[in-house]
mmCIF file of the N, C-alpha and C atoms, coordinates in Angstrom:
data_MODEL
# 
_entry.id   MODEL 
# 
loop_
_atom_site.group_PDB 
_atom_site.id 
_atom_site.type_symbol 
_atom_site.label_atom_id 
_atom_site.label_alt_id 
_atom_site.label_comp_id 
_atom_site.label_asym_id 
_atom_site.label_entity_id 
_atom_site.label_seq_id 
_atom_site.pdbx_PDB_ins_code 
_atom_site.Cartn_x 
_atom_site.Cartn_y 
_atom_site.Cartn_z 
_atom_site.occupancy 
_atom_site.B_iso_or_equiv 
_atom_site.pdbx_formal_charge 
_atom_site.auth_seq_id 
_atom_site.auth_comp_id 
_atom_site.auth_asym_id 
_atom_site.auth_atom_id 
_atom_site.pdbx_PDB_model_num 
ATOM 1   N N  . UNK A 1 1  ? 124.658 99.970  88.070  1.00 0.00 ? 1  UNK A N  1 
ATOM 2   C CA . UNK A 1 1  ? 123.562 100.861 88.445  1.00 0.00 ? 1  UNK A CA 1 
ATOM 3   C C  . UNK A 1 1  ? 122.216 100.166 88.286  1.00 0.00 ? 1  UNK A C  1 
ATOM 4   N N  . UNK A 1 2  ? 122.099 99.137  87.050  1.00 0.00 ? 2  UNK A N  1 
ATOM 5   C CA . UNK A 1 2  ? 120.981 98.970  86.798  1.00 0.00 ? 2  UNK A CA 1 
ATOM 6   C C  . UNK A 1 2  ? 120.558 97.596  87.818  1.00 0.00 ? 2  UNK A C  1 
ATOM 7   N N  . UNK A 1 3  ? 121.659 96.855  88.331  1.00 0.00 ? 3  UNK A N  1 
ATOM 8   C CA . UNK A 1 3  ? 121.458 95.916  89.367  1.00 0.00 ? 3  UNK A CA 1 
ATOM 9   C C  . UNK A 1 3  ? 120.917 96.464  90.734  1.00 0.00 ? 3  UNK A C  1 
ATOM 10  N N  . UNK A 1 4  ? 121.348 97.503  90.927  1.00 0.00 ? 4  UNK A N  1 
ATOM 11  C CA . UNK A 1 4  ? 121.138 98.451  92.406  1.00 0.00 ? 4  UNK A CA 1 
ATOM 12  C C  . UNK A 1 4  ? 119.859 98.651  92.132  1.00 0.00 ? 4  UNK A C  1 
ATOM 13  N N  . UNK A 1 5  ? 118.864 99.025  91.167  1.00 0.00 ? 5  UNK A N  1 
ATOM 14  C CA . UNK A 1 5  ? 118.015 99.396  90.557  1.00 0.00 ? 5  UNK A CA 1 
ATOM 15  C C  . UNK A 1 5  ? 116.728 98.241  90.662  1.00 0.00 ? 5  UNK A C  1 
ATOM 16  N N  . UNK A 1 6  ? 117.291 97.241  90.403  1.00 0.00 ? 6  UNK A N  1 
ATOM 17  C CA . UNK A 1 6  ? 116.395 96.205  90.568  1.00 0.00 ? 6  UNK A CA 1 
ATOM 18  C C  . UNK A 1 6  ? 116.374 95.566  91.896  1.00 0.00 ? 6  UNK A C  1 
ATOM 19  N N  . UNK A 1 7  ? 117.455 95.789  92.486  1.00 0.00 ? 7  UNK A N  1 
ATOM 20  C CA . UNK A 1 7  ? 117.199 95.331  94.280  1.00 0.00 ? 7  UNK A CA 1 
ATOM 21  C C  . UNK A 1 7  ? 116.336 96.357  94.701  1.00 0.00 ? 7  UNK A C  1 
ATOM 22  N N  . UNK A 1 8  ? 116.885 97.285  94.687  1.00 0.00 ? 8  UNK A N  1 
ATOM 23  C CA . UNK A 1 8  ? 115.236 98.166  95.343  1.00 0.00 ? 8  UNK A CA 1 
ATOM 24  C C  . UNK A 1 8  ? 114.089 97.729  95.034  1.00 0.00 ? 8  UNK A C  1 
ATOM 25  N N  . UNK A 1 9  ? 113.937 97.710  93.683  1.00 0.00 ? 9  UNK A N  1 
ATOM 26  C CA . UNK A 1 9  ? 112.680 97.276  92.796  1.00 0.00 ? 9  UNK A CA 1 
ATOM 27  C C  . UNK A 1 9  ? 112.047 96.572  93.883  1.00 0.00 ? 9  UNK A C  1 
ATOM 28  N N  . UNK A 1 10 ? 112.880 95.265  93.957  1.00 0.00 ? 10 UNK A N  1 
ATOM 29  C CA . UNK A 1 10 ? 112.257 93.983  94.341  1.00 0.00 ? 10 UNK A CA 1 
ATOM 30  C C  . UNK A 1 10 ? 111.926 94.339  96.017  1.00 0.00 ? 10 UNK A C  1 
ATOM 31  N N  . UNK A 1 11 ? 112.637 95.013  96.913  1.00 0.00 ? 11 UNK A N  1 
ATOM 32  C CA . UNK A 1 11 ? 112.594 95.325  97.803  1.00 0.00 ? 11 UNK A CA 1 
ATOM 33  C C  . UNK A 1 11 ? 111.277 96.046  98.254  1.00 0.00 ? 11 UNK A C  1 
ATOM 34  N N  . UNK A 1 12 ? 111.346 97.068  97.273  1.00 0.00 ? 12 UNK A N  1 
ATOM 35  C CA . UNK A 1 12 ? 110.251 98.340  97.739  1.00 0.00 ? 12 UNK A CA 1 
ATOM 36  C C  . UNK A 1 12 ? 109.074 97.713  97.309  1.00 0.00 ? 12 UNK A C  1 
ATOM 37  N N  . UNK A 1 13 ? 108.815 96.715  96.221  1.00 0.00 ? 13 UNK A N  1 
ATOM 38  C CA . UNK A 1 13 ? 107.866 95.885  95.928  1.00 0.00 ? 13 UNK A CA 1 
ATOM 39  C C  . UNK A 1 13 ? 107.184 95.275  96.859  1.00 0.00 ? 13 UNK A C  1 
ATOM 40  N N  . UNK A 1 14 ? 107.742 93.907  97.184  1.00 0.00 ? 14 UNK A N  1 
ATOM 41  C CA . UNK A 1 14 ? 107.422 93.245  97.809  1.00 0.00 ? 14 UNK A CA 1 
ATOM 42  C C  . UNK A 1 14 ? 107.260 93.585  99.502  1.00 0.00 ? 14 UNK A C  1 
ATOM 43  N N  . UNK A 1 15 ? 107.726 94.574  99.737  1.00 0.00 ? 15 UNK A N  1 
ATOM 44  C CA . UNK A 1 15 ? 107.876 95.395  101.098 1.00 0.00 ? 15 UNK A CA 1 
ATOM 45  C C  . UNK A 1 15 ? 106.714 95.791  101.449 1.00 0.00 ? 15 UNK A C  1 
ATOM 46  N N  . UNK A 1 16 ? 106.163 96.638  100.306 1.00 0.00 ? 16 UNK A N  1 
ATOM 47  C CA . UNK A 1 16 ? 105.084 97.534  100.022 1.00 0.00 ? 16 UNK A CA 1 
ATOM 48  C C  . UNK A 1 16 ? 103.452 96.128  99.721  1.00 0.00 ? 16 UNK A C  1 
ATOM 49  N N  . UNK A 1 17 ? 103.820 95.656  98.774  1.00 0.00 ? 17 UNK A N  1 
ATOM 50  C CA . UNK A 1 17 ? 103.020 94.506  98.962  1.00 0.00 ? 17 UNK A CA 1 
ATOM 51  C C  . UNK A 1 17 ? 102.331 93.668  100.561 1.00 0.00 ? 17 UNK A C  1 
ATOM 52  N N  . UNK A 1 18 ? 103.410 93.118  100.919 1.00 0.00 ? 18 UNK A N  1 
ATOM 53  C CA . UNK A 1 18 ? 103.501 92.866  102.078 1.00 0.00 ? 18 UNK A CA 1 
ATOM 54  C C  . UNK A 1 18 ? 102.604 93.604  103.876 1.00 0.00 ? 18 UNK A C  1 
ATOM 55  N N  . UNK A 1 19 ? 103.239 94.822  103.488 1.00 0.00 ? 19 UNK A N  1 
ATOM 56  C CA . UNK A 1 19 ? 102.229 96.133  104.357 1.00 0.00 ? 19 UNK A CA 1 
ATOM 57  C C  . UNK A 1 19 ? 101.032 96.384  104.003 1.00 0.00 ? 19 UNK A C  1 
ATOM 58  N N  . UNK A 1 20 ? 100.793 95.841  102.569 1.00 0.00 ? 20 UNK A N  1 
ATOM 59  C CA . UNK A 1 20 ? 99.375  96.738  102.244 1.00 0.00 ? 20 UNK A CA 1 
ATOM 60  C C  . UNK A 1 20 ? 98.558  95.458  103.133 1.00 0.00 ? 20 UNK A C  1 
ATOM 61  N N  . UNK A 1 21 ? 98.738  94.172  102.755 1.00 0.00 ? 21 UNK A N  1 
ATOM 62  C CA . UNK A 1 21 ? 98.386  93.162  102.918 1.00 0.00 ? 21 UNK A CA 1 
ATOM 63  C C  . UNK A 1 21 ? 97.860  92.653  104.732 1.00 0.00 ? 21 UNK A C  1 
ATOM 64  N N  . UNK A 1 22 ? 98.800  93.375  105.269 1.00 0.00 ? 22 UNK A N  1 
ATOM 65  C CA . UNK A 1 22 ? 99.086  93.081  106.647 1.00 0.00 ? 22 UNK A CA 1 
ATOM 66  C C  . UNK A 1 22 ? 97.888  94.427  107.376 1.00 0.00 ? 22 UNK A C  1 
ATOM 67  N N  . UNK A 1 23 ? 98.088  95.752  106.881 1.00 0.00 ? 23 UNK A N  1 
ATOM 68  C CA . UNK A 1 23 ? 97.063  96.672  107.481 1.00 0.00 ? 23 UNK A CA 1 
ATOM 69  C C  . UNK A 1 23 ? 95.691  96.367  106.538 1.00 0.00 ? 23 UNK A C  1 
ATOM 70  N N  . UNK A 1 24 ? 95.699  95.664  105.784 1.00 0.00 ? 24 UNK A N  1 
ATOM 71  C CA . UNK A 1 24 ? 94.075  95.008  105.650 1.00 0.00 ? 24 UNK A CA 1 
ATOM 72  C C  . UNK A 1 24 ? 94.266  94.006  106.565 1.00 0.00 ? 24 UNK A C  1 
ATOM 73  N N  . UNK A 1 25 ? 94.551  93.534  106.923 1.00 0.00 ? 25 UNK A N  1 
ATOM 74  C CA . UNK A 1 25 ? 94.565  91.885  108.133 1.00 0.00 ? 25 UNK A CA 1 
ATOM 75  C C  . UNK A 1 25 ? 94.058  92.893  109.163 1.00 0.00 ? 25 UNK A C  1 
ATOM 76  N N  . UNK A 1 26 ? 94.992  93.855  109.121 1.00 0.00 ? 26 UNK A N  1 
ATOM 77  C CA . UNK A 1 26 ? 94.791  94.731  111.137 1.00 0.00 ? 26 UNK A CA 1 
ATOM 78  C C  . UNK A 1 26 ? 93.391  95.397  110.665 1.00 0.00 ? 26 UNK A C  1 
ATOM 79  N N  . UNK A 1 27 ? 92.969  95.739  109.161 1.00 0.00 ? 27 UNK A N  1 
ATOM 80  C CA . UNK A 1 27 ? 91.729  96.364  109.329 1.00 0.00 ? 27 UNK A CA 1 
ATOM 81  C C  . UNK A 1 27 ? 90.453  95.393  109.426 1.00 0.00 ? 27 UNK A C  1 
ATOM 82  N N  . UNK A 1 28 ? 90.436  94.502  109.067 1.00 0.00 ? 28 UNK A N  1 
ATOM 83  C CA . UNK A 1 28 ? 89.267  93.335  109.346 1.00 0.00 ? 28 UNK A CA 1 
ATOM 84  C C  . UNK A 1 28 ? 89.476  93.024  110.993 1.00 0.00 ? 28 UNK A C  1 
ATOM 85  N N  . UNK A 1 29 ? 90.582  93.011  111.550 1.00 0.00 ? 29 UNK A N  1 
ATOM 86  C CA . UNK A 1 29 ? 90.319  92.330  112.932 1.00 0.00 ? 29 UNK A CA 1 
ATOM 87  C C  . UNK A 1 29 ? 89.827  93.226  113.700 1.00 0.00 ? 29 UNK A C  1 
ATOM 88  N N  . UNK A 1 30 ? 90.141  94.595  113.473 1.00 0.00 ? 30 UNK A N  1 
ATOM 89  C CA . UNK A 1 30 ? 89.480  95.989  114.123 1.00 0.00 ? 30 UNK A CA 1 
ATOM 90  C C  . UNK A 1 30 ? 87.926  96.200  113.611 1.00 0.00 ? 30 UNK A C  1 
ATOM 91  N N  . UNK A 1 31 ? 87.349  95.549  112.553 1.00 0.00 ? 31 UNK A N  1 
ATOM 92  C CA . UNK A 1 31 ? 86.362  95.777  111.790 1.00 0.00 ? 31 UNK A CA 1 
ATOM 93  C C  . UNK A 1 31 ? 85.600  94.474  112.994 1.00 0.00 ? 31 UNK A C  1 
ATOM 94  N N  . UNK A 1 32 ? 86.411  93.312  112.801 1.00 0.00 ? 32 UNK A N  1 
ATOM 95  C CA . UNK A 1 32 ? 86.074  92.431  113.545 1.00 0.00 ? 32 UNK A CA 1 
ATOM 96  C C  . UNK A 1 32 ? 85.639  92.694  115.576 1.00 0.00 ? 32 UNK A C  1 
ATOM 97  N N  . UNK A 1 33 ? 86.513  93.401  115.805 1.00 0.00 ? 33 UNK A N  1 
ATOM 98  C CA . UNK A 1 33 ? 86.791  93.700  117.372 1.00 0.00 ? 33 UNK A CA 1 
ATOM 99  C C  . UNK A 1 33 ? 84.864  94.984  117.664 1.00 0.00 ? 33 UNK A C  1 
ATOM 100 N N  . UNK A 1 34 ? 85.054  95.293  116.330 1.00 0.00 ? 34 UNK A N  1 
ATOM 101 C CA . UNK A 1 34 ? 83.692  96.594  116.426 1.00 0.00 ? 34 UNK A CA 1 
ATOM 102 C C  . UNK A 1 34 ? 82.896  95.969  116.837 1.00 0.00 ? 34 UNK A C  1 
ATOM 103 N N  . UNK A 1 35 ? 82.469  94.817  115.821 1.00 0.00 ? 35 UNK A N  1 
ATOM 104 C CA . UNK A 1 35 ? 81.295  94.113  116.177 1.00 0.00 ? 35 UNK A CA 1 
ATOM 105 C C  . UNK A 1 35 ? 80.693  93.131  117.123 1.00 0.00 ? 35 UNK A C  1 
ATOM 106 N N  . UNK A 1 36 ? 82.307  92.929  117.498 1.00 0.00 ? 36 UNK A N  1 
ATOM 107 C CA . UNK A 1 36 ? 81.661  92.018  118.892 1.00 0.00 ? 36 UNK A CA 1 
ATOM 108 C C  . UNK A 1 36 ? 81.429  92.880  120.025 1.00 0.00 ? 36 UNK A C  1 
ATOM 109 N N  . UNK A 1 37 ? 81.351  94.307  119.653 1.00 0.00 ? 37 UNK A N  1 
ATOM 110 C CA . UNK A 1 37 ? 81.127  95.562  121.293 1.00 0.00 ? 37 UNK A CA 1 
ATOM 111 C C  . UNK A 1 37 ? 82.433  95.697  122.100 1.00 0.00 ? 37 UNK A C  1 
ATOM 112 N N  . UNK A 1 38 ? 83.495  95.144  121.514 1.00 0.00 ? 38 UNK A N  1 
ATOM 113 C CA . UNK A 1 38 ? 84.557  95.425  122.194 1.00 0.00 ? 38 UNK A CA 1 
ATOM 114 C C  . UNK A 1 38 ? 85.111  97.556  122.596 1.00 0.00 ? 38 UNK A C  1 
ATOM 115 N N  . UNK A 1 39 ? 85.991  97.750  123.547 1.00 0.00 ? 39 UNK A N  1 
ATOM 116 C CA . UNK A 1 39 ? 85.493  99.113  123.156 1.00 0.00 ? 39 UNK A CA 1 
ATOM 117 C C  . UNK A 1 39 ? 86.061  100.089 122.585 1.00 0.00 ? 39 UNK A C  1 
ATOM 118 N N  . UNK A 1 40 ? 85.436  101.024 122.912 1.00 0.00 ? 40 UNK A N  1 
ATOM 119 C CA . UNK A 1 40 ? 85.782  102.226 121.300 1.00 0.00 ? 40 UNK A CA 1 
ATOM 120 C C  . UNK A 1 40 ? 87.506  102.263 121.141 1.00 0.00 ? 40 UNK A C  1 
ATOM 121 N N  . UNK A 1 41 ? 88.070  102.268 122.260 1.00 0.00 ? 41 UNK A N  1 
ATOM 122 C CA . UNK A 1 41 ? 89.383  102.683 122.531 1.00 0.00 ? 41 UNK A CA 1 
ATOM 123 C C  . UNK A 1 41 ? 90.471  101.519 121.283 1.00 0.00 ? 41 UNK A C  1 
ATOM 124 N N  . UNK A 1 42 ? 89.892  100.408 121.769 1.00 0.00 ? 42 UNK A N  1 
ATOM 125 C CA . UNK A 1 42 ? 90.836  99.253  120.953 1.00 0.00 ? 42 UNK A CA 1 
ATOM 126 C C  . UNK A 1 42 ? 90.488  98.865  119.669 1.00 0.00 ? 42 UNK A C  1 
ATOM 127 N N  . UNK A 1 43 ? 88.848  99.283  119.254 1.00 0.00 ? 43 UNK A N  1 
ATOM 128 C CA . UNK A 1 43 ? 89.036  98.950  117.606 1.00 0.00 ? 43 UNK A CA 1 
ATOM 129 C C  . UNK A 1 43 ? 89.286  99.922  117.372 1.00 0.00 ? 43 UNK A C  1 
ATOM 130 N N  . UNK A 1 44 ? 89.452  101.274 117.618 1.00 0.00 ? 44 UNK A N  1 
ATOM 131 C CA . UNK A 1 44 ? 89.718  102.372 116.950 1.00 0.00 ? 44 UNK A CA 1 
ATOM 132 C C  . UNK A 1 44 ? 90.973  102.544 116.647 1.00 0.00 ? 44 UNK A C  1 
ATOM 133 N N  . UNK A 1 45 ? 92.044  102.028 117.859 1.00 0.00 ? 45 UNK A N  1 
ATOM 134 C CA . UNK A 1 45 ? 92.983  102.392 117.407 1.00 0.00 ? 45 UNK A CA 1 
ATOM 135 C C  . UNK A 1 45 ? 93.747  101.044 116.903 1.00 0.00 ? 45 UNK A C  1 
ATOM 136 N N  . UNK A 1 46 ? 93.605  100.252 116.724 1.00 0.00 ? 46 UNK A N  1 
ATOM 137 C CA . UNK A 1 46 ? 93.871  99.254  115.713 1.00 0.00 ? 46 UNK A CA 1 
ATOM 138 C C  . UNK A 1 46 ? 93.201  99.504  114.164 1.00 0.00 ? 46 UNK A C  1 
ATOM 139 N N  . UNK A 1 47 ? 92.178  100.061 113.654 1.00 0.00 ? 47 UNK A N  1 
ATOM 140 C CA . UNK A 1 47 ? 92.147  100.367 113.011 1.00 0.00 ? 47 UNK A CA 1 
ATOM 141 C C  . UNK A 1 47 ? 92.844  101.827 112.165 1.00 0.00 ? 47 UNK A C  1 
ATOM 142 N N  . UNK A 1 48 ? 93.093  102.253 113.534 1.00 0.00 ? 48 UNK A N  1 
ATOM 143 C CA . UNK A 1 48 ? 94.129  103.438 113.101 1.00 0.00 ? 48 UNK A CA 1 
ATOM 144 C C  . UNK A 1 48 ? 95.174  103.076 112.764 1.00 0.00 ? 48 UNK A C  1 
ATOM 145 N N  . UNK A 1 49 ? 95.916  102.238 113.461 1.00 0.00 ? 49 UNK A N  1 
ATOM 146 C CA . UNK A 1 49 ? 96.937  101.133 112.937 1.00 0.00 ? 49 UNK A CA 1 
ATOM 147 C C  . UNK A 1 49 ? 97.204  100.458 111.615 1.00 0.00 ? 49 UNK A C  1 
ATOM 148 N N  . UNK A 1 50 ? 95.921  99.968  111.416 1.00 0.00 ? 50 UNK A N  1 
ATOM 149 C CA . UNK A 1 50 ? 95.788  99.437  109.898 1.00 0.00 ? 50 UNK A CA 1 
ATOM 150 C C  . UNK A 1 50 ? 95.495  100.513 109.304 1.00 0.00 ? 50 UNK A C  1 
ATOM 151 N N  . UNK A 1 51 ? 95.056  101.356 109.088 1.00 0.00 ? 51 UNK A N  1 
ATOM 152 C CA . UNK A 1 51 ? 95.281  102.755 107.980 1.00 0.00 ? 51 UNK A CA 1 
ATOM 153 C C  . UNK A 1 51 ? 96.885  102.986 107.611 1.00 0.00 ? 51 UNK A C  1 
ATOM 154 N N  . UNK A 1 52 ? 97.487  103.129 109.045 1.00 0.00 ? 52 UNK A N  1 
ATOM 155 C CA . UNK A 1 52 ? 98.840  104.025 108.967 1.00 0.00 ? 52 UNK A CA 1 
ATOM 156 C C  . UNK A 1 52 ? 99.809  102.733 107.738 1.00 0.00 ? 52 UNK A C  1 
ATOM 157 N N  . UNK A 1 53 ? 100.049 101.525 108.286 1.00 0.00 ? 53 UNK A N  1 
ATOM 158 C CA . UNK A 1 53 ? 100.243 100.234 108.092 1.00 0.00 ? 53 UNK A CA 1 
ATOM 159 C C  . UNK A 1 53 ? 100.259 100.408 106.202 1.00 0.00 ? 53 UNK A C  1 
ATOM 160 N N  . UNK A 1 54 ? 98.710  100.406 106.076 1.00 0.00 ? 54 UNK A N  1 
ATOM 161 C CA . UNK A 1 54 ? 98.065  99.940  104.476 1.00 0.00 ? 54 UNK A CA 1 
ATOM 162 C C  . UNK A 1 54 ? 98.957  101.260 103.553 1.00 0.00 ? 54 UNK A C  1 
ATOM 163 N N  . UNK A 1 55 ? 98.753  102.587 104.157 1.00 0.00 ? 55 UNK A N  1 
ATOM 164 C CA . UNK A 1 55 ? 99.238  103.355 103.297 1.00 0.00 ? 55 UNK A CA 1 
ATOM 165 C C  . UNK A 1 55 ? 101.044 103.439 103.586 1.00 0.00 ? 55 UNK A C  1 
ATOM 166 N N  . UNK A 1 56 ? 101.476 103.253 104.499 1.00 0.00 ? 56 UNK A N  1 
ATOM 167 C CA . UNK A 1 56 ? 102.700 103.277 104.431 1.00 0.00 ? 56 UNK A CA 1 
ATOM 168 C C  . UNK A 1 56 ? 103.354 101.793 103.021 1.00 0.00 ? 56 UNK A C  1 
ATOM 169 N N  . UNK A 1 57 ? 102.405 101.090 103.540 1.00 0.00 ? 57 UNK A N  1 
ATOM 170 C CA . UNK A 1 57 ? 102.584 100.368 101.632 1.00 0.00 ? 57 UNK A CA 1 
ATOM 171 C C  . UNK A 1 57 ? 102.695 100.643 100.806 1.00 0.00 ? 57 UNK A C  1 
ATOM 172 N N  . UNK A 1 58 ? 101.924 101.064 100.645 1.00 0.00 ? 58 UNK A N  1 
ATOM 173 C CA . UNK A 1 58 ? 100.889 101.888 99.372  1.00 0.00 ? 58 UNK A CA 1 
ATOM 174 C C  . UNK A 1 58 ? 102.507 102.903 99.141  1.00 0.00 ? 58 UNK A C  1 
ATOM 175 N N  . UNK A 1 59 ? 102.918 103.624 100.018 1.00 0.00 ? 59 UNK A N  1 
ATOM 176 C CA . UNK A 1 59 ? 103.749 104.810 99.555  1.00 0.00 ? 59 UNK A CA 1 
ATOM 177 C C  . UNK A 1 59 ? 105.097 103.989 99.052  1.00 0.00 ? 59 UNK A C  1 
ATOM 178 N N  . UNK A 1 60 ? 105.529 102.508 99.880  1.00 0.00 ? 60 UNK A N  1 
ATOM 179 C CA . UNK A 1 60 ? 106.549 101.559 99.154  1.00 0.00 ? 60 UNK A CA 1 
ATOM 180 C C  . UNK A 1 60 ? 106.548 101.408 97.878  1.00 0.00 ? 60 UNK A C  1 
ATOM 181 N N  . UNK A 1 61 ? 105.340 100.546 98.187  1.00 0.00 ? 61 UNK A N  1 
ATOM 182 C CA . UNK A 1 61 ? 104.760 100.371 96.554  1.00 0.00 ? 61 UNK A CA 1 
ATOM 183 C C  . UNK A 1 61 ? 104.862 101.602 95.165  1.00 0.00 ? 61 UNK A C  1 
ATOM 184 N N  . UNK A 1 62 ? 104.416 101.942 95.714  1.00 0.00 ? 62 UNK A N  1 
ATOM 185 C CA . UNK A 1 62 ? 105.054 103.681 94.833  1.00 0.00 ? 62 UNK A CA 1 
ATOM 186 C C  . UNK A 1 62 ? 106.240 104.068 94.246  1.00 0.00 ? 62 UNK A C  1 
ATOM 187 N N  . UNK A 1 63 ? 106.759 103.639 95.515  1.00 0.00 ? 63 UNK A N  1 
ATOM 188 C CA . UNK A 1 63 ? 108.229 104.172 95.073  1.00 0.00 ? 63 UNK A CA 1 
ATOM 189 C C  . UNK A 1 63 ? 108.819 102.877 94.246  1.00 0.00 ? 63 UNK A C  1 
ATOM 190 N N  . UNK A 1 64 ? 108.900 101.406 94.553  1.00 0.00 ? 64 UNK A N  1 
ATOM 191 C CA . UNK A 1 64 ? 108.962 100.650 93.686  1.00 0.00 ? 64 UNK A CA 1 
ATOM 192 C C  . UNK A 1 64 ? 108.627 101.270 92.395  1.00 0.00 ? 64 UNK A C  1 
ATOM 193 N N  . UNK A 1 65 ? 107.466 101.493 91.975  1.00 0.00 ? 65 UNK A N  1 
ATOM 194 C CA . UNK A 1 65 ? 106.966 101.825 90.514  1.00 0.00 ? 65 UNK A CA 1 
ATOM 195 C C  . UNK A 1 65 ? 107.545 103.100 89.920  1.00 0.00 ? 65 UNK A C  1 
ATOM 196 N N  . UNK A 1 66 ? 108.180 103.849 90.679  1.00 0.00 ? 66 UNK A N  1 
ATOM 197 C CA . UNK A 1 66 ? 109.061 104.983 90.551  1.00 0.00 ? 66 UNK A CA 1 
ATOM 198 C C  . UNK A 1 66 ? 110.432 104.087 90.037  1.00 0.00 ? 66 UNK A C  1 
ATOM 199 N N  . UNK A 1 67 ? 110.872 103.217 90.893  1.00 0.00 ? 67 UNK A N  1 
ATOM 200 C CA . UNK A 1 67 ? 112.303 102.230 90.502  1.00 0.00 ? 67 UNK A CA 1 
ATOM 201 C C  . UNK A 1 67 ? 112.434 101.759 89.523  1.00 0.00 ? 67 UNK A C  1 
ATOM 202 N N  . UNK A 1 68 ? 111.102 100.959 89.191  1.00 0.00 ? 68 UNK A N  1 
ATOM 203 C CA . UNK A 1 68 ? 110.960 100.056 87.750  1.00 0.00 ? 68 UNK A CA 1 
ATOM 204 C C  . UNK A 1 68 ? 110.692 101.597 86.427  1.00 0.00 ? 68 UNK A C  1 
ATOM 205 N N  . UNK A 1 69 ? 110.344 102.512 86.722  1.00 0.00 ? 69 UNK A N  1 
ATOM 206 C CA . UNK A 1 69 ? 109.897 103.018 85.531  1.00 0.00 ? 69 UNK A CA 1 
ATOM 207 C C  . UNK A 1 69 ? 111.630 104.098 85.090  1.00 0.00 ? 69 UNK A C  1 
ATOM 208 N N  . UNK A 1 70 ? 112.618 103.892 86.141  1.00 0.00 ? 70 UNK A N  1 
ATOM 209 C CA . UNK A 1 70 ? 113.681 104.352 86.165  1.00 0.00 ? 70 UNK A CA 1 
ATOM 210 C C  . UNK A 1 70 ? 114.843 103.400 85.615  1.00 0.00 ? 70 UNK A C  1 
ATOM 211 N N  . UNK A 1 71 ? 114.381 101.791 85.747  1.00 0.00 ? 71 UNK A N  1 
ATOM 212 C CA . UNK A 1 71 ? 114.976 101.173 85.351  1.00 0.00 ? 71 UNK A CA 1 
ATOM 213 C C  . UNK A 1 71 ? 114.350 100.958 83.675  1.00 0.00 ? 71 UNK A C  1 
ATOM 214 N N  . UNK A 1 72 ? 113.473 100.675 83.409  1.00 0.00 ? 72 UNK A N  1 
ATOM 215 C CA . UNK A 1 72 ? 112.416 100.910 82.028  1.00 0.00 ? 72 UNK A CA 1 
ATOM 216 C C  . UNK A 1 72 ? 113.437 102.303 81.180  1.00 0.00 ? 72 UNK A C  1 
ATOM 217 N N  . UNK A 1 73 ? 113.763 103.049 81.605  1.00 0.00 ? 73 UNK A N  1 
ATOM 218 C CA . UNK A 1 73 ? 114.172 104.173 80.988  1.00 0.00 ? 73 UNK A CA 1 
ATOM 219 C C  . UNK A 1 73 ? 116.021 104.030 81.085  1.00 0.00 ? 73 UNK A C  1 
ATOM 220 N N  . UNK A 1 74 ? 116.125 103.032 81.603  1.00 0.00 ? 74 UNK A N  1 
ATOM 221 C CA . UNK A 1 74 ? 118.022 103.232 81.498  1.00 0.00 ? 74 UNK A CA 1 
ATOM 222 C C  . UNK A 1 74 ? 117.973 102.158 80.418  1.00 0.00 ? 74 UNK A C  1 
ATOM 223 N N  . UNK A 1 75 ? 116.992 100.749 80.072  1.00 0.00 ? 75 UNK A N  1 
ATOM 224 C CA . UNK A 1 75 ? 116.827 99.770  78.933  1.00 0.00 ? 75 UNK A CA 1 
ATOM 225 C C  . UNK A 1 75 ? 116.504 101.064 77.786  1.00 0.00 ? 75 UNK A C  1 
ATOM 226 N N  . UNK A 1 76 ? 115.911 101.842 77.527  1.00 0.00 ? 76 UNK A N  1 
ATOM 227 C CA . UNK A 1 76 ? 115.496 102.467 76.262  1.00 0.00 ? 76 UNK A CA 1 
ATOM 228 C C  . UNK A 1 76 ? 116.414 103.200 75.954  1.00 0.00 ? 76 UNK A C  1 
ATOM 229 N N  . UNK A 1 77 ? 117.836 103.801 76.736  1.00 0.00 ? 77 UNK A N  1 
ATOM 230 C CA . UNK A 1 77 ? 118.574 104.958 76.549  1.00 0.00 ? 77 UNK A CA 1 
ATOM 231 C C  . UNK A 1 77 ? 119.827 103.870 75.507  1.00 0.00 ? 77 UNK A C  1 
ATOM 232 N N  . UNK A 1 78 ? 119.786 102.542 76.247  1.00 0.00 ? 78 UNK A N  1 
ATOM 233 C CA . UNK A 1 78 ? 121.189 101.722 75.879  1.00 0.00 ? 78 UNK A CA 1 
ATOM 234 C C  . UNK A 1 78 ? 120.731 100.875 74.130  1.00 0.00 ? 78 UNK A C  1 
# 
C-alpha cells in the first residue's frame, strides 16, 4: 500500500510541478503576444490557457500533498 502511495506521490508531484511551470511559460508568452499589439482574440485566449494549465497543477500538486501526508500517517501508525 505504502509503495502505491509513493508512486502517486511522485507522479501527482512532479505532474503538478511540471503544469504549474508550463502555464507560467503560456502566461508570459500571452503577456508577451499583448504587448507587441497582437490581437485581443490570441493573447486572451492563450492566456486563458495558461490560467486553466497553472491551476490544473496547482490542483495535482494538491493532491500529491494529500498522498504524502497519507503516507506520513501510515509511518506514524506502524
Amino acid at each position: 500500500m505504502e509503495k502505491n502511495l509513493k508512486r502517486k506521490w511522485l507522479k501527482f508531484a512532479v505532474g503538478g510541478i511540471l503544469l504549474m511551470g508550463f502555464g507560467l511559460s503560456l502566461l508570459g508568452e500571452a503577456g508577451i503576444l499583448k504587448m507587441s499589439g497582437s490581437g485581443f482574440l490570441s493573447w486572451f485566449g492563450i492566456g486563458t490557457l495558461a490560467l486553466a494549465v497553472f491551476f490544473a497543477g496547482l490542483s495535482l500538486f494538491g493532491q500529491a500533498v494529500v498522498f504524502k501526508s497519507q503516507m506520513d500517517n501510515s509511518k506514524r501508525k506502524h
